[in-house]
N, C-alpha and C positions, 0 to 999 in steps of 0.2 A: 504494500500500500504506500502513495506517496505521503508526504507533506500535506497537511491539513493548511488552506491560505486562509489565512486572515487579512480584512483589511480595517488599516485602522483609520477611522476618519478624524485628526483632531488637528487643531490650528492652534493650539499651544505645542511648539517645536519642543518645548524641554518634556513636558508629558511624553511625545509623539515619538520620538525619539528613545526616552526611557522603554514604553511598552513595546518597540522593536525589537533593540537589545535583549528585553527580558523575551519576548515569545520566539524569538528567533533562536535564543538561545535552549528554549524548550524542546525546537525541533520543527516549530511551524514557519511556515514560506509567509514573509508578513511586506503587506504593502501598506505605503502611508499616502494619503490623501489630506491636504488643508482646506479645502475647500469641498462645499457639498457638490457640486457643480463638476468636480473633479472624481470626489466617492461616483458616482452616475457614471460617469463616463468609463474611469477603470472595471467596474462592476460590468459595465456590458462590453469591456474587451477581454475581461478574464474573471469569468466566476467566483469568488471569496465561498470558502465553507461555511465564512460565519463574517459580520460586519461588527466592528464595536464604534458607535456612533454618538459622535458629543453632539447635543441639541444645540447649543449656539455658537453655529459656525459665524463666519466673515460674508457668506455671499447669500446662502440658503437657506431655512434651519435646518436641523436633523430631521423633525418633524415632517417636511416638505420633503427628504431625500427618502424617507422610512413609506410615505405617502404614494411616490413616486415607484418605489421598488417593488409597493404592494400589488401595484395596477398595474404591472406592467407582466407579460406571460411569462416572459423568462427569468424574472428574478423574483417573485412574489416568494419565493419557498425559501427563498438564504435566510436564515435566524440575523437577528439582528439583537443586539443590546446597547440600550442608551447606555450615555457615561454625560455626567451633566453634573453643573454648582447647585441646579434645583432641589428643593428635598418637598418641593409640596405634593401634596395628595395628588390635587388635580395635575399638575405636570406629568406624573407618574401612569393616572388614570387614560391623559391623553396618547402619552408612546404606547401603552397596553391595547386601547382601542386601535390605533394603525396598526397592528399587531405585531410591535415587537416583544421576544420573545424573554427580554429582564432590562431590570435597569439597577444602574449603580451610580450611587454618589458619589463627589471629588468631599474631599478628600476619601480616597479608597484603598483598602486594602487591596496591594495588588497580589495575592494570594487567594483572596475571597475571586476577585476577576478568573484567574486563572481557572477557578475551578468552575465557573460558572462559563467560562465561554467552553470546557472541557465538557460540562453535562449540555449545554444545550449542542454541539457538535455532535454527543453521541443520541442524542434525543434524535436528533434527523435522521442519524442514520438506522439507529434503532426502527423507528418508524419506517424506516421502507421510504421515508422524503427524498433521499441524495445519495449517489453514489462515492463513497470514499473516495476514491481515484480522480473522476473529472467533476465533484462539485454540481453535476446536472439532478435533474429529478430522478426520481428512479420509482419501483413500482407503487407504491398505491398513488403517489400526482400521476405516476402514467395515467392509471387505470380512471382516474376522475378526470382526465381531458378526454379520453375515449367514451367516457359516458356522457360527458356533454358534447361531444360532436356528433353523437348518432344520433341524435335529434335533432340534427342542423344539415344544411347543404351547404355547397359552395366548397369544400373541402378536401383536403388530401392528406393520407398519411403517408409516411415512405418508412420502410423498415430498411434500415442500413447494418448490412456485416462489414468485417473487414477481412477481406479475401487471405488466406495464409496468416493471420496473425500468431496461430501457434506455432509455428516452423520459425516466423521470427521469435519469437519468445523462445524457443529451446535453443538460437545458435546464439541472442544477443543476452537474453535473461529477463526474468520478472521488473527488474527497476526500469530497464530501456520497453518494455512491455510497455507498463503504467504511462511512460512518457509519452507513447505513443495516443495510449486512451485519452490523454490530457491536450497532446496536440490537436486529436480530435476533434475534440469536444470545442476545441476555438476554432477549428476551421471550419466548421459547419454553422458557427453563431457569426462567422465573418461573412461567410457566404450570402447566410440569412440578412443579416444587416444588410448587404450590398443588393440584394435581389428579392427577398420576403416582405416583411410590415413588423410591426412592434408586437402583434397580436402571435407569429407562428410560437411553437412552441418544440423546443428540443428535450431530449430526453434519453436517459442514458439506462437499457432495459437489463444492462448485465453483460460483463465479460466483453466482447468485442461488439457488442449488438448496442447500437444507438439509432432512434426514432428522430420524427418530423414529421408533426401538422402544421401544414401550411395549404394557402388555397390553390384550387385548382386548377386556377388559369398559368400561374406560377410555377407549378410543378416540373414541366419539361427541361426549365431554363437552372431551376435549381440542381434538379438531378444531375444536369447534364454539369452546371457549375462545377459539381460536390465529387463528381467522379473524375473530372481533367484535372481539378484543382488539389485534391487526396492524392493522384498518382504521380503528380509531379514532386510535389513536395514533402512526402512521407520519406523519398529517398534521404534526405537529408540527415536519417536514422539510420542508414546503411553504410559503413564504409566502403572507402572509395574500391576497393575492387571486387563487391557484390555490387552496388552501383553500375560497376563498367560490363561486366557479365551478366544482370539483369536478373538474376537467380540470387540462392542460396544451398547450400548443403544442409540438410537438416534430416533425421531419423523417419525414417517411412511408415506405414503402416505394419509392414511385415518389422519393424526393428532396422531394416539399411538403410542407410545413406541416399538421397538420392533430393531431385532439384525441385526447388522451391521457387513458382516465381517472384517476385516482389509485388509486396500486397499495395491491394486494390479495394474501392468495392464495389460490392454487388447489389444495387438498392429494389426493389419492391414495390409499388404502390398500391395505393387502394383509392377508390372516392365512392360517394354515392350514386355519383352517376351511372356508374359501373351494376349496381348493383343495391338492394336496401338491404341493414342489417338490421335483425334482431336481438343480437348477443354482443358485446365488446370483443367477446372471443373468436365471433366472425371474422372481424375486423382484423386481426393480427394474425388466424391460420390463413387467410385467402393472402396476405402483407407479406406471411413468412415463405407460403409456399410461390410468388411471386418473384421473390429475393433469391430463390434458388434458382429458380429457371433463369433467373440473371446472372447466375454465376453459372450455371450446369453453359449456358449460351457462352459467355466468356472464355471458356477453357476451350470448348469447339473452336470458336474463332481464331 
């Protein structure tokens, strides 16, 4: 499992700075933002597992950034904890209703902090909200965006594998594995940025298997984004002379040695159009067995 990222939003440099030091020092990947305006923007170039947010920033409040995160598809699930000089009721009442998930007062124990951004990181995960590794939703937010899409049109899912991910994983290892699943997860929210709406929703379903609802007229341009834009740039995880020969060496089904090409993937879709579902489970064995004929089709080729 990688590094759990936190971001810290606070525009006191001597705080900002201290809580770095210390969570980096823990072990977590910590990014610092002074500005709410800045928190938003980092946030939607790279996931945080967890935000620790001072309400009165310089540009925004926290309140407006915590507001912002809630209504938005792809960040509404990150845990969030105020960190504020307030101590009154209603202050506290108010980050609770946006639905942040604690709050803490300055002066603070930064012991008490630690353990409380530590239970709510495991809280998401516990819950089935986020996958360890890339920070996305994971199953039960899946399964609550597939329940509200089947009573809607206009839509699309796409089940995305990643073609050979174990053959990398056995020549490169579990850390360069994870890197990959994290590379992922940003290059599909770049993609989405550059070609979807604020509304698509990404989702990370397990192991190499990551999701997308996005609409239907979008679909072709994304897919097609998601597969030239993965294949080019996942080499970058490959040394240069799996790169130059386009393969890998990696243990076979039988136990031997034999070639791997460099992964790809294979994506799936579904819409209503297509078809009306009654079940969610519709919806991902028609996605899944979709996704295969996309890879079964690629190897042909």
């Amino acid at each position: 499992m990688g590094k759990a990222r936190l971001l810290i939003t606070e525009d006191d440099v001597d705080i900002s700075n201290m809580l770095k030091i210390y969570f980096s020092g823990l072990g977590y990947d910590v990014d610092v933002a002074m500005r709410g305006s800045e928190a938003l923007e980092k946030t939607r170039q790279v996931l945080p597992h967890l935000i620790v947010l001072d309400i009165m920033l310089p540009d925004i409040d926290g309140y407006e950034v915590c507001r912002t995160l809630r209504t938005n598809t792809r960040t509404s699930h990150i845990p969030v904890i105020f960190l504020t000089q307030k101590d009154e009721r209603s202050d506290r009442l108010q980050g609770l209703e946006l639905g942040a998930d604690d709050y803490i007062t300055k002066p603070f124990d930064i012991e008490e902090l630690k353990l409380r951004v530590q239970g709510a990181i495991r809280r998401s995960e516990r819950e089935s909200l986020t996958d360890p590794r890339s920070g996305l939703p994971a199953g039960r937010l899946i399964e609550e965006q597939l329940r509200k899409i089947i009573r809607e049109t206009g839509w699309s899912y796409l089940d995305i594998r990643i073609n050979n991910f174990e053959a990398f994983k056995d020549v490169y290892g579990f850390v360069a594995g994870d890197d990959v699943l994290r590379f992922t997860g940003m290059l599909i929210g770049e993609v989405l940025d550059e070609l979807g709406t604020s509304a698509d929703f990404i989702g990370h379903a397990g192991g190499d298997n990551f999701i997308v609802i996005t609409t239907e007229g979008a679909t072709p341009v994304i897919s097609a984004a998601l597969k030239s834009r993965f294949a080019e740039q996942v080499q970058t995880h490959y040394n240069f002379m799996d790169r130059q020969q386009g393969y890998v060496m990696a243990p076979g089904a039988e136990g031997q040695s034999e070639k791997f090409p460099l992964m790809t993937f294979a994506i799936g879709t579904v819409m209503p159009t297509q078809q009306s579902f009654a079940d969610i489970r519709e919806i991902t064995e028609l996605a899944a067995e979709a996704r295969r004929q996309d890879a079964a089709n690629a190897v042909k080729g």
